[in-house]
CHARMM internal coordinates of N, CA and C (Angstrom, degrees):
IC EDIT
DIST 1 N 1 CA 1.4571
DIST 1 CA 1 C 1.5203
ANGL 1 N 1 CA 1 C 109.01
DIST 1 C 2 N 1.3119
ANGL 1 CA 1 C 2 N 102.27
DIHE 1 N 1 CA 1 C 2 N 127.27
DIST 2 N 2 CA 1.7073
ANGL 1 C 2 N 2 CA 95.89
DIHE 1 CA 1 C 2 N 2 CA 157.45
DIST 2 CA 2 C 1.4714
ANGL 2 N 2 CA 2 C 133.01
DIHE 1 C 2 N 2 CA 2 C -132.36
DIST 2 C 3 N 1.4640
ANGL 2 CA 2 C 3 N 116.40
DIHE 2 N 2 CA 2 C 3 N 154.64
DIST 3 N 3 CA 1.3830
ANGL 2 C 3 N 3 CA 111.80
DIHE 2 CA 2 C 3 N 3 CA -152.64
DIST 3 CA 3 C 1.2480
ANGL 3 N 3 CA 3 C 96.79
DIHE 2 C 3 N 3 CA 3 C -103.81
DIST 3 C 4 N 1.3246
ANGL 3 CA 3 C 4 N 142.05
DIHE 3 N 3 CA 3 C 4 N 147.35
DIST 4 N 4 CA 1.2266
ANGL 3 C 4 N 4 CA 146.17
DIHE 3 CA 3 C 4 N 4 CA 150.44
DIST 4 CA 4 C 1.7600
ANGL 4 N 4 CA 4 C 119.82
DIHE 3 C 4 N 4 CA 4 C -85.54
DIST 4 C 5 N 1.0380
ANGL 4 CA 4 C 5 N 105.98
DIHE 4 N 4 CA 4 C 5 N 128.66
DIST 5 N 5 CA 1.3622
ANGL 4 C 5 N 5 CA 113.20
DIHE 4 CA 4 C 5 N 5 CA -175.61
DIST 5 CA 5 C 1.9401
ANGL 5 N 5 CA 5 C 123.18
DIHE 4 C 5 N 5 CA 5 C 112.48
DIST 5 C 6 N 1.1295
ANGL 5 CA 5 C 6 N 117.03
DIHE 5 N 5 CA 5 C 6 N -174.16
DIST 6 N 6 CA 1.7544
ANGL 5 C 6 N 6 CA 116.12
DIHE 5 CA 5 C 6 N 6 CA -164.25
DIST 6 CA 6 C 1.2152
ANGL 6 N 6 CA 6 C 102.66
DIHE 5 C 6 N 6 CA 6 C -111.30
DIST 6 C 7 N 1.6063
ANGL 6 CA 6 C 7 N 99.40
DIHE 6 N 6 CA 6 C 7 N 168.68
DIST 7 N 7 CA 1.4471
ANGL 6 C 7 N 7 CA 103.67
DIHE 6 CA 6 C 7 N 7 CA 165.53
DIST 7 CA 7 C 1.2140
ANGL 7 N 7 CA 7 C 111.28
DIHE 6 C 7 N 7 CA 7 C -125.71
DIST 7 C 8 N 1.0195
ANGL 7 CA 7 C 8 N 103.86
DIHE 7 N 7 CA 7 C 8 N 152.10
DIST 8 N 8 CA 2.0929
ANGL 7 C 8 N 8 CA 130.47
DIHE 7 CA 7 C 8 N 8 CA -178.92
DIST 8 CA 8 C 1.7418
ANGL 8 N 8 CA 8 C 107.78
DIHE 7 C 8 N 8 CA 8 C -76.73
DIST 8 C 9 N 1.0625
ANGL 8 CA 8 C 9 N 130.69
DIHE 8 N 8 CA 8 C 9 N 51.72
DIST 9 N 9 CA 1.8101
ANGL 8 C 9 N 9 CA 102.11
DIHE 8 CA 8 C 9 N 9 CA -170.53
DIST 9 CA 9 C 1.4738
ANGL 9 N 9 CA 9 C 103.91
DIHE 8 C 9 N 9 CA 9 C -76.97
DIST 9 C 10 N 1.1089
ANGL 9 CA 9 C 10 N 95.43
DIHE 9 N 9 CA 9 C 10 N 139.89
DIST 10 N 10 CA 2.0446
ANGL 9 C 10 N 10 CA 103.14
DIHE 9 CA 9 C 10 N 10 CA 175.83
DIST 10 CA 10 C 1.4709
ANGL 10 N 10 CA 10 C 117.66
DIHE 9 C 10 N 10 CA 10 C -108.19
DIST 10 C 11 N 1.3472
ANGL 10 CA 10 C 11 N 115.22
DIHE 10 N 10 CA 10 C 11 N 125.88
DIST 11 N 11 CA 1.3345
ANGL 10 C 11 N 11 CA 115.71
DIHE 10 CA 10 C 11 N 11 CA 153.49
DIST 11 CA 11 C 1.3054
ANGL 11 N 11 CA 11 C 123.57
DIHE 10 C 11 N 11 CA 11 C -92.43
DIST 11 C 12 N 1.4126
ANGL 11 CA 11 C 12 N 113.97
DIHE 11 N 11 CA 11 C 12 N 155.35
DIST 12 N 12 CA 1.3920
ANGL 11 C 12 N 12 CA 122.01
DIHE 11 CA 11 C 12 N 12 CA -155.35
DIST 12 CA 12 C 1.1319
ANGL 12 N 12 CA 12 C 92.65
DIHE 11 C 12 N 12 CA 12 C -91.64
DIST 12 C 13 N 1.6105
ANGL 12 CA 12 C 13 N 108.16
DIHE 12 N 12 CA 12 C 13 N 136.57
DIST 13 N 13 CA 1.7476
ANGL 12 C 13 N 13 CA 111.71
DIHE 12 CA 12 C 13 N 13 CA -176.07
DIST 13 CA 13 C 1.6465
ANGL 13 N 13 CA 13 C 121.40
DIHE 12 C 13 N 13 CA 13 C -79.29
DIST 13 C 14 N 1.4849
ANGL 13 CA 13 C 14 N 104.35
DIHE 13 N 13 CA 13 C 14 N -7.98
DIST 14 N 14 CA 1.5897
ANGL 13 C 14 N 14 CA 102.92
DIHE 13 CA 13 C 14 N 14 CA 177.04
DIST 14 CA 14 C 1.5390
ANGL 14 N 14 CA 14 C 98.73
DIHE 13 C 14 N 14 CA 14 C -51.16
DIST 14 C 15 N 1.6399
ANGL 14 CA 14 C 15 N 137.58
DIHE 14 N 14 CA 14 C 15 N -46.88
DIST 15 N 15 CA 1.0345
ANGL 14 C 15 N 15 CA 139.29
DIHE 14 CA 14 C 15 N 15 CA 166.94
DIST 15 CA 15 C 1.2086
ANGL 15 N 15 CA 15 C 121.50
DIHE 14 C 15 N 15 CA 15 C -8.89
DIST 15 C 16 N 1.3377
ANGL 15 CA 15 C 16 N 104.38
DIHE 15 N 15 CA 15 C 16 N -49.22
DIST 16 N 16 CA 1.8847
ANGL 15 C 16 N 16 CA 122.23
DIHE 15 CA 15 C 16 N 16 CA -178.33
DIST 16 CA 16 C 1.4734
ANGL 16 N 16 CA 16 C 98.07
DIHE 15 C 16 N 16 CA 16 C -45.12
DIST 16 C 17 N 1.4186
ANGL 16 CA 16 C 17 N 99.23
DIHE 16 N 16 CA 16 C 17 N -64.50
DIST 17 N 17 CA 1.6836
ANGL 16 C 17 N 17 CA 108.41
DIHE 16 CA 16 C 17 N 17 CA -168.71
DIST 17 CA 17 C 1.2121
ANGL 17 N 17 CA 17 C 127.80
DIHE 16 C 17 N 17 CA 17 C -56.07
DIST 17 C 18 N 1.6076
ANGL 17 CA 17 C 18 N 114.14
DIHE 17 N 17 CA 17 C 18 N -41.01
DIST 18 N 18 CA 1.6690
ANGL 17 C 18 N 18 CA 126.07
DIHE 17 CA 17 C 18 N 18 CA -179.57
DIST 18 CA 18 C 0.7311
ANGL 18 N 18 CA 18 C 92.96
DIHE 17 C 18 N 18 CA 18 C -87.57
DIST 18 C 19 N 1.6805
ANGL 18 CA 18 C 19 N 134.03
DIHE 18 N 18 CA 18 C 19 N -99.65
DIST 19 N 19 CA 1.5482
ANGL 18 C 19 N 19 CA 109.40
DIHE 18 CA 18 C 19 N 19 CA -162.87
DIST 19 CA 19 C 1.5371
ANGL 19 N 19 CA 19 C 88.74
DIHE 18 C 19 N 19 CA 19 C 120.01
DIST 19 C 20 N 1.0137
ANGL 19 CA 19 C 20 N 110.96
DIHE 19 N 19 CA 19 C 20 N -177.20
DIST 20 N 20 CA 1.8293
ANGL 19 C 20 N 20 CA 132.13
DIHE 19 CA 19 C 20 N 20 CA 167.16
DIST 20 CA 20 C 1.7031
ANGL 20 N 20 CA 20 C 108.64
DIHE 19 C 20 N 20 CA 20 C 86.71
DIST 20 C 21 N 1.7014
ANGL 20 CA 20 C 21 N 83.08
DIHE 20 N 20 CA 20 C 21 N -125.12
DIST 21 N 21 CA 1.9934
ANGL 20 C 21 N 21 CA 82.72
DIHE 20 CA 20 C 21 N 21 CA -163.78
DIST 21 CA 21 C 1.4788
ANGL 21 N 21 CA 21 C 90.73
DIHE 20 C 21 N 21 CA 21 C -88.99
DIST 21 C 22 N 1.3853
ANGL 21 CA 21 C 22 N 128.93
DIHE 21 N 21 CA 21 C 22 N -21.97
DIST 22 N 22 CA 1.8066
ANGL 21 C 22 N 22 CA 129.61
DIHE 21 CA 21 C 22 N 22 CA -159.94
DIST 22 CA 22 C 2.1139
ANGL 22 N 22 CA 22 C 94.02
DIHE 21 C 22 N 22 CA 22 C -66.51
DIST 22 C 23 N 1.4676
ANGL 22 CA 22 C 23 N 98.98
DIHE 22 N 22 CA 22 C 23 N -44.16
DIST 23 N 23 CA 1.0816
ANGL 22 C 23 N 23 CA 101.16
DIHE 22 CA 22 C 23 N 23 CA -165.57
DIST 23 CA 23 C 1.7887
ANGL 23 N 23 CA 23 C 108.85
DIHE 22 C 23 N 23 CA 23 C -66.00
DIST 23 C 24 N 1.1977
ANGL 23 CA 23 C 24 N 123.11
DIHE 23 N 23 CA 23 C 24 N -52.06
DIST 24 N 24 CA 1.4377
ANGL 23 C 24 N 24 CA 138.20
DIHE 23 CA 23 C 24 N 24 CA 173.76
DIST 24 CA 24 C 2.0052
ANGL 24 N 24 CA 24 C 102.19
DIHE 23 C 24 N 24 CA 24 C -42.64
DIST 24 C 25 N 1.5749
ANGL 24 CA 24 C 25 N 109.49
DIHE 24 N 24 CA 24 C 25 N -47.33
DIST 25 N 25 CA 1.3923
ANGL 24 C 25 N 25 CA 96.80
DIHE 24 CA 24 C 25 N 25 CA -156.64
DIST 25 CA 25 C 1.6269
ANGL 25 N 25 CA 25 C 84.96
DIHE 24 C 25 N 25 CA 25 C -83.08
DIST 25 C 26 N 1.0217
ANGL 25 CA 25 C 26 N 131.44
DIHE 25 N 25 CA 25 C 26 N -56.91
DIST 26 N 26 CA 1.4288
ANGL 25 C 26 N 26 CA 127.04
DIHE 25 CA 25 C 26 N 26 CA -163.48
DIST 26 CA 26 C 1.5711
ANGL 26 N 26 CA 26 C 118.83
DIHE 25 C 26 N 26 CA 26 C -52.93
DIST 26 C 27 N 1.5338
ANGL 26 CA 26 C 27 N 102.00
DIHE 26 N 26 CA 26 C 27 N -35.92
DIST 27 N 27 CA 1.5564
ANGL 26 C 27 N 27 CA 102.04
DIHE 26 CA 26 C 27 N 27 CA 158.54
DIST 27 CA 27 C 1.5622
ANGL 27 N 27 CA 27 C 127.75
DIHE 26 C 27 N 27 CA 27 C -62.80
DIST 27 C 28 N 1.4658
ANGL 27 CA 27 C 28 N 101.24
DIHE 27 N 27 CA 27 C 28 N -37.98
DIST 28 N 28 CA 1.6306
ANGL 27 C 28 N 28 CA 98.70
DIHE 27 CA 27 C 28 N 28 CA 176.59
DIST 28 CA 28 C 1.7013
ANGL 28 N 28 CA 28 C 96.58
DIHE 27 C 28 N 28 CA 28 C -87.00
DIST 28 C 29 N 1.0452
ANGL 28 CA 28 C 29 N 128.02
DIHE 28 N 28 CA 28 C 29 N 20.93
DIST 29 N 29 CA 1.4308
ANGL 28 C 29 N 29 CA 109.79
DIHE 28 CA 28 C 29 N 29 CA 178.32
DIST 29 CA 29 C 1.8610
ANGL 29 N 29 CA 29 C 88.41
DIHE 28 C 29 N 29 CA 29 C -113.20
DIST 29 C 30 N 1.2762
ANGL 29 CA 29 C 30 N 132.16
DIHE 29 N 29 CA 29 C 30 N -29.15
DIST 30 N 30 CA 1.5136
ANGL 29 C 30 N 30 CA 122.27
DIHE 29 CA 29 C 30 N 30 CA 167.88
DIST 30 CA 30 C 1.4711
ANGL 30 N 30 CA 30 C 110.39
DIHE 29 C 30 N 30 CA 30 C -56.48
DIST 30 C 31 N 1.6515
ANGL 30 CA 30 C 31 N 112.76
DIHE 30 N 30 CA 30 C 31 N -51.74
DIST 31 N 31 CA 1.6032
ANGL 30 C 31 N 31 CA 107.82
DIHE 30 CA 30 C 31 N 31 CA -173.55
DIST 31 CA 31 C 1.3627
ANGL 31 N 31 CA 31 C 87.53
DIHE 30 C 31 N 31 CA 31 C -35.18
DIST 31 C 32 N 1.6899
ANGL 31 CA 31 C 32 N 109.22
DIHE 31 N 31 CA 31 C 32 N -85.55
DIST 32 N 32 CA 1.7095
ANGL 31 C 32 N 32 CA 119.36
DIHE 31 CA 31 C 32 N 32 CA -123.74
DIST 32 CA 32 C 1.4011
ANGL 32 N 32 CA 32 C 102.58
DIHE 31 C 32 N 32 CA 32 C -59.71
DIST 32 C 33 N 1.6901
ANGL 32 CA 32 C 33 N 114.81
DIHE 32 N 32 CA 32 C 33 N -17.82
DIST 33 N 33 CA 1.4537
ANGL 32 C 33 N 33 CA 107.31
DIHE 32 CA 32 C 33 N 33 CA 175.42
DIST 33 CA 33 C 1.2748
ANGL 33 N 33 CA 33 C 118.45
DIHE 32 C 33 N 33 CA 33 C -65.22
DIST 33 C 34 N 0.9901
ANGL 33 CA 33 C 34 N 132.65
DIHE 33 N 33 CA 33 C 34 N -5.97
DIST 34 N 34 CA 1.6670
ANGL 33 C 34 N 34 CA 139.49
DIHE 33 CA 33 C 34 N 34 CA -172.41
DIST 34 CA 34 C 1.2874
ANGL 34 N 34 CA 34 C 116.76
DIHE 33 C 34 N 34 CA 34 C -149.08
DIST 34 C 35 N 1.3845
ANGL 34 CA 34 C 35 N 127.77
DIHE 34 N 34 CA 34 C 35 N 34.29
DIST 35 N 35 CA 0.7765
ANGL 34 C 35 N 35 CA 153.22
DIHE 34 CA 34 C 35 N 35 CA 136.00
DIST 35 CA 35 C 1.5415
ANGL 35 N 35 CA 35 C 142.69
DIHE 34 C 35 N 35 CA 35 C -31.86
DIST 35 C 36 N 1.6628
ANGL 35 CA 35 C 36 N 105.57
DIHE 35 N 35 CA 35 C 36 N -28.22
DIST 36 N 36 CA 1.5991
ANGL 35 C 36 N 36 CA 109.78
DIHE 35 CA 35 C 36 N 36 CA 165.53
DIST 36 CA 36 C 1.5196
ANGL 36 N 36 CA 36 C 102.62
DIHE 35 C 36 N 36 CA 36 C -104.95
DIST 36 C 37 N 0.9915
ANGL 36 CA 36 C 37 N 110.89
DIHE 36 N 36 CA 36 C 37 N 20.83
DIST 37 N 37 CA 1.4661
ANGL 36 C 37 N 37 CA 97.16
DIHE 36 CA 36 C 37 N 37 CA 170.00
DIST 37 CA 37 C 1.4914
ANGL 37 N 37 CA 37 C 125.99
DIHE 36 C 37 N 37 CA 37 C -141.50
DIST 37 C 38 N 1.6939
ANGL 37 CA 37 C 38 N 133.35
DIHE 37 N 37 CA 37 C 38 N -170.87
DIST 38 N 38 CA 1.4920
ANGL 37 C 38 N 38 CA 104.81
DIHE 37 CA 37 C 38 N 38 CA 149.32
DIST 38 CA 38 C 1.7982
ANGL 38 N 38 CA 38 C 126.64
DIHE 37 C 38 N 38 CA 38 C -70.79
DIST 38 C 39 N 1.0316
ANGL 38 CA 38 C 39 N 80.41
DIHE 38 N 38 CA 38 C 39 N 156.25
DIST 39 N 39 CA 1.6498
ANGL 38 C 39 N 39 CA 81.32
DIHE 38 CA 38 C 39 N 39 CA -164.93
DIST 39 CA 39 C 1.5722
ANGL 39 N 39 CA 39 C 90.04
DIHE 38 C 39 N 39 CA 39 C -150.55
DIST 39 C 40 N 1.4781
ANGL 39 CA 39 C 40 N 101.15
DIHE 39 N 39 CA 39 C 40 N 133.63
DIST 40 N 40 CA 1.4759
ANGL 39 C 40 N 40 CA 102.57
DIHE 39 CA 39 C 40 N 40 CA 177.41
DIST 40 CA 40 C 1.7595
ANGL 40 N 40 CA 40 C 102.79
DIHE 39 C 40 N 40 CA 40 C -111.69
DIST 40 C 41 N 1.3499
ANGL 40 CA 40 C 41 N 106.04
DIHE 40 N 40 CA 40 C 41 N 124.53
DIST 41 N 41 CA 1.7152
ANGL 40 C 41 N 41 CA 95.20
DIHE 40 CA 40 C 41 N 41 CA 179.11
DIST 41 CA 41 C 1.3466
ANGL 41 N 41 CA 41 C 112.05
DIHE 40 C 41 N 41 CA 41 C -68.55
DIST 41 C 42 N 1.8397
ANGL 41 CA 41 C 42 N 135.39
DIHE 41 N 41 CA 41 C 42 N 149.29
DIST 42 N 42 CA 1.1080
ANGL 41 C 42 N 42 CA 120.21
DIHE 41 CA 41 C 42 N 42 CA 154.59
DIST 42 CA 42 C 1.5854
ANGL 42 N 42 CA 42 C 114.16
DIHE 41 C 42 N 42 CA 42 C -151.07
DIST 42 C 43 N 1.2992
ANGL 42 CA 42 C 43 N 145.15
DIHE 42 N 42 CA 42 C 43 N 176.40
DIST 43 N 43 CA 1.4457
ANGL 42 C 43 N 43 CA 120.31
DIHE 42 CA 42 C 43 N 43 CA 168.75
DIST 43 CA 43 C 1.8350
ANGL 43 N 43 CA 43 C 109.19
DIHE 42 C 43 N 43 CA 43 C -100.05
DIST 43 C 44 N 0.9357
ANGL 43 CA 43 C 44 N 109.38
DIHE 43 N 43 CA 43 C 44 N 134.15
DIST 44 N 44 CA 1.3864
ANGL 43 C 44 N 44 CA 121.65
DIHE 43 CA 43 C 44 N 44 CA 168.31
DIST 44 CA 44 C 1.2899
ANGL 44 N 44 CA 44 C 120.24
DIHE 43 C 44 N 44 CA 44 C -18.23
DIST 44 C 45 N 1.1502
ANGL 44 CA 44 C 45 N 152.32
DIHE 44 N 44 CA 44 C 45 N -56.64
DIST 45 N 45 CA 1.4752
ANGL 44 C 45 N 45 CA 146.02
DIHE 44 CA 44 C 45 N 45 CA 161.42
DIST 45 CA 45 C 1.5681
ANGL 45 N 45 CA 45 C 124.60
DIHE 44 C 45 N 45 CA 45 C -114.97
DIST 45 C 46 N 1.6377
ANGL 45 CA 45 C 46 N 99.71
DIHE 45 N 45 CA 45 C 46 N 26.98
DIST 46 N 46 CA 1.7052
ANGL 45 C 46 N 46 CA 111.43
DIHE 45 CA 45 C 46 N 46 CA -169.24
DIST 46 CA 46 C 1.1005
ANGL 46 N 46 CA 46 C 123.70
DIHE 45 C 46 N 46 CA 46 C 71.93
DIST 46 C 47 N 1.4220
ANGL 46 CA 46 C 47 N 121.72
DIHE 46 N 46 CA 46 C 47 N -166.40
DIST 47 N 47 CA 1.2991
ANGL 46 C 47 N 47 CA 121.49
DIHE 46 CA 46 C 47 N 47 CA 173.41
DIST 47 CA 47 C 1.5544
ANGL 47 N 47 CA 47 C 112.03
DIHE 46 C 47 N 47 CA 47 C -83.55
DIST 47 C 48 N 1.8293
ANGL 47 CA 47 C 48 N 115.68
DIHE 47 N 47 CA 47 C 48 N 139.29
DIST 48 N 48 CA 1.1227
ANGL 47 C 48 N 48 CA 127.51
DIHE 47 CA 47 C 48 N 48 CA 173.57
DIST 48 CA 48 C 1.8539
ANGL 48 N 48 CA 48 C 105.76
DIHE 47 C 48 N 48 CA 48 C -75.35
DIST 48 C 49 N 1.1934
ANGL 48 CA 48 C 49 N 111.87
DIHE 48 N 48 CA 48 C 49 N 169.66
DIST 49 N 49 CA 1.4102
ANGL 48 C 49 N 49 CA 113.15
DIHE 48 CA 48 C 49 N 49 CA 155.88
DIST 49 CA 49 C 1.6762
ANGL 49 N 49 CA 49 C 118.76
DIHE 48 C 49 N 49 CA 49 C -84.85
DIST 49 C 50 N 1.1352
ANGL 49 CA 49 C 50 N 122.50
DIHE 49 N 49 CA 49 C 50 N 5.32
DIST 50 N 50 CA 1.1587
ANGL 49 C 50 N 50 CA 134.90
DIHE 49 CA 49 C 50 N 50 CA 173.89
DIST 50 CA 50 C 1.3492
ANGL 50 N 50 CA 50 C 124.14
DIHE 49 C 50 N 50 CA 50 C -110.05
DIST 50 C 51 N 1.9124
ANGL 50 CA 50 C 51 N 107.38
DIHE 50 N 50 CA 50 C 51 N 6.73
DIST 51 N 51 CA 1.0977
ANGL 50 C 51 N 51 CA 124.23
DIHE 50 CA 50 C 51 N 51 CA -174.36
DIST 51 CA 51 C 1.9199
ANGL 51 N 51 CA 51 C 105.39
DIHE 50 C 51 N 51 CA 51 C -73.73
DIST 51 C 52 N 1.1075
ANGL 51 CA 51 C 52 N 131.76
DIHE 51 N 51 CA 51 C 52 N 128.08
DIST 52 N 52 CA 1.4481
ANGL 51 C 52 N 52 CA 137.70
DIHE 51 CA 51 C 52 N 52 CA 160.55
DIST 52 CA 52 C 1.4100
ANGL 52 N 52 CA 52 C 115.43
DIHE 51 C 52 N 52 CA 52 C -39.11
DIST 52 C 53 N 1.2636
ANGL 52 CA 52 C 53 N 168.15
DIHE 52 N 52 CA 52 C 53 N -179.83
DIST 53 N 53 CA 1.3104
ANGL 52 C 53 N 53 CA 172.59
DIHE 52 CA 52 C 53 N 53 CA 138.71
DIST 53 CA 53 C 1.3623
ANGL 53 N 53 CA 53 C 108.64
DIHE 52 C 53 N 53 CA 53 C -89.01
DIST 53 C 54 N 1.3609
ANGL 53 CA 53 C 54 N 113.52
DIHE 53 N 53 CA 53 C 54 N -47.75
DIST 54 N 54 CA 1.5511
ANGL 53 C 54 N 54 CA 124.87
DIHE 53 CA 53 C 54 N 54 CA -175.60
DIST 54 CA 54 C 1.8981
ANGL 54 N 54 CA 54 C 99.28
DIHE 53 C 54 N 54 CA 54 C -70.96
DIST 54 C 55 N 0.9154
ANGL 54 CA 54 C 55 N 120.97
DIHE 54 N 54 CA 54 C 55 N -34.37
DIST 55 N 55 CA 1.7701
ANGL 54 C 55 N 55 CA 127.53
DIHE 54 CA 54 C 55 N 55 CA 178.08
DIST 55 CA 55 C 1.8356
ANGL 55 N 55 CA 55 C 112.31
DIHE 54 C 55 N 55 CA 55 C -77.19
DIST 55 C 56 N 1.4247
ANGL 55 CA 55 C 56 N 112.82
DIHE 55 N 55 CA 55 C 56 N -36.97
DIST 56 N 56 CA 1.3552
ANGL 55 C 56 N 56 CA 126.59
DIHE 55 CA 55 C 56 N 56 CA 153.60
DIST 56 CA 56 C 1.4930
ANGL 56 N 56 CA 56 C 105.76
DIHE 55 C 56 N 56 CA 56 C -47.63
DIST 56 C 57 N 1.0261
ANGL 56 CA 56 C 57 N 142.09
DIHE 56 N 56 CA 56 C 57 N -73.84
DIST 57 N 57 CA 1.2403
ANGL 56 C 57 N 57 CA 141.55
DIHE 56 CA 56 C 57 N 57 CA -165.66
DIST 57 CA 57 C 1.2166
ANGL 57 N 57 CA 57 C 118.83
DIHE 56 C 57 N 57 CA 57 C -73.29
DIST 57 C 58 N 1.7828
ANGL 57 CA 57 C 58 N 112.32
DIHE 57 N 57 CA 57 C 58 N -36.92
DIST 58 N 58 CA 1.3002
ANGL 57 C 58 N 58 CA 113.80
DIHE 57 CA 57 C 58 N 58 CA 162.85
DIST 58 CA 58 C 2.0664
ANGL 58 N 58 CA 58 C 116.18
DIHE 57 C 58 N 58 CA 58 C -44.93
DIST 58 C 59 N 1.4700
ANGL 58 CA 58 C 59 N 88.42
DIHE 58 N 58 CA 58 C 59 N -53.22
DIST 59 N 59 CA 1.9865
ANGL 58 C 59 N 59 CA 86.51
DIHE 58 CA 58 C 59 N 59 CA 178.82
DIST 59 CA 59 C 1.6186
ANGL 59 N 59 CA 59 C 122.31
DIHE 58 C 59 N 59 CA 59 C -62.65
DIST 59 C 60 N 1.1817
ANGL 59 CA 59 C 60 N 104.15
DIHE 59 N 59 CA 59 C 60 N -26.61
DIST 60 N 60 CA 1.6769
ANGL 59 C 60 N 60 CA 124.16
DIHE 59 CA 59 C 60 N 60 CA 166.51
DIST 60 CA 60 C 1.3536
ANGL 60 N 60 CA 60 C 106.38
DIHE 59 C 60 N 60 CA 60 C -50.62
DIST 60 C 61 N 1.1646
ANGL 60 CA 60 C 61 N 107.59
DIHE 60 N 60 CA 60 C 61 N -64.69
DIST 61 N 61 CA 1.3976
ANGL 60 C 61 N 61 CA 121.94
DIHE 60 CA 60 C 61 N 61 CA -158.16
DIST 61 CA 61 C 1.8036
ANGL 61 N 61 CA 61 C 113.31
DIHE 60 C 61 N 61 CA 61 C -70.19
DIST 61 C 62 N 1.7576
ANGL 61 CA 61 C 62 N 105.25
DIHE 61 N 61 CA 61 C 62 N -38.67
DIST 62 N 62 CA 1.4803
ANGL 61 C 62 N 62 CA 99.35
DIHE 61 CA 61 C 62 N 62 CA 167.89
DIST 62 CA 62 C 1.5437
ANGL 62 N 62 CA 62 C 100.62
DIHE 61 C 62 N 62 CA 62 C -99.10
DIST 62 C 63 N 1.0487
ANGL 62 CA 62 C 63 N 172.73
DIHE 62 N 62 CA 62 C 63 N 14.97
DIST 63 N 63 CA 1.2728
ANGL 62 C 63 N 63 CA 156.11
DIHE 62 CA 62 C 63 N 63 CA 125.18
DIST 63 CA 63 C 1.9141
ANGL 63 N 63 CA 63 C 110.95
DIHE 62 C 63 N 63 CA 63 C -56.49
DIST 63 C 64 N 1.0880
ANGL 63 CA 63 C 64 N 128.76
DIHE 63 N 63 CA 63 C 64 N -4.94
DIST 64 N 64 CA 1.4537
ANGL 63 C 64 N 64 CA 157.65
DIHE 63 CA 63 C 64 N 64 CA 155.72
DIST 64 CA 64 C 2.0370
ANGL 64 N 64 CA 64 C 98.38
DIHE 63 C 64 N 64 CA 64 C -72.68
DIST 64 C 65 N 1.4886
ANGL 64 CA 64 C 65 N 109.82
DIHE 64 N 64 CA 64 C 65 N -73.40
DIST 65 N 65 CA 0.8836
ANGL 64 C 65 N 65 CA 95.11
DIHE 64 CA 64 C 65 N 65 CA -172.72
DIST 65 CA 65 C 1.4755
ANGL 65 N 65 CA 65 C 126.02
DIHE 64 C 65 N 65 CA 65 C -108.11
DIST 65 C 66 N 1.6015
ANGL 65 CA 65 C 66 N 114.15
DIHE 65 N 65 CA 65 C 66 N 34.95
DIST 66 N 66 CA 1.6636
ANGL 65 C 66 N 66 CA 131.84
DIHE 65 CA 65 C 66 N 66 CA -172.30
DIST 66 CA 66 C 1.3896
ANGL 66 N 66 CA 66 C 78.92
DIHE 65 C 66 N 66 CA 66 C -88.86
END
COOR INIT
IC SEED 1 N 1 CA 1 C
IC BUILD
């Protein structure tokens, strides 16, 4: 079977806020899940205002290098 069209995977934006290793593995655990296909990365309800900047870039930066 084949599907036409992308996928959405979401990370959960509490991520924004904590930050650390939870945030790194769960992001590289969305890539590799969608991984054979298109897949558009995004976080689940966007950015919070309580989101970090330095944790933003952190998910940038390993979904860049997942």
């Amino acid at each position: 079977m084949q599907i036409d069209g992308c996928v959405q995977g979401n990370l959960a934006p509490e991520h924004m806020v904590t930050g650390g290793q939870a945030l790194v593995s769960a992001t590289r655990h969305v890539v590799k899940a969608f991984a054979k296909g298109p897949h558009i990365f995004n976080l689940g309800h966007g950015i919070t205002p309580e989101a970090n900047p330095d944790h933003v870039q952190l998910m940038i930066d390993t979904v860049r290098g997942a």
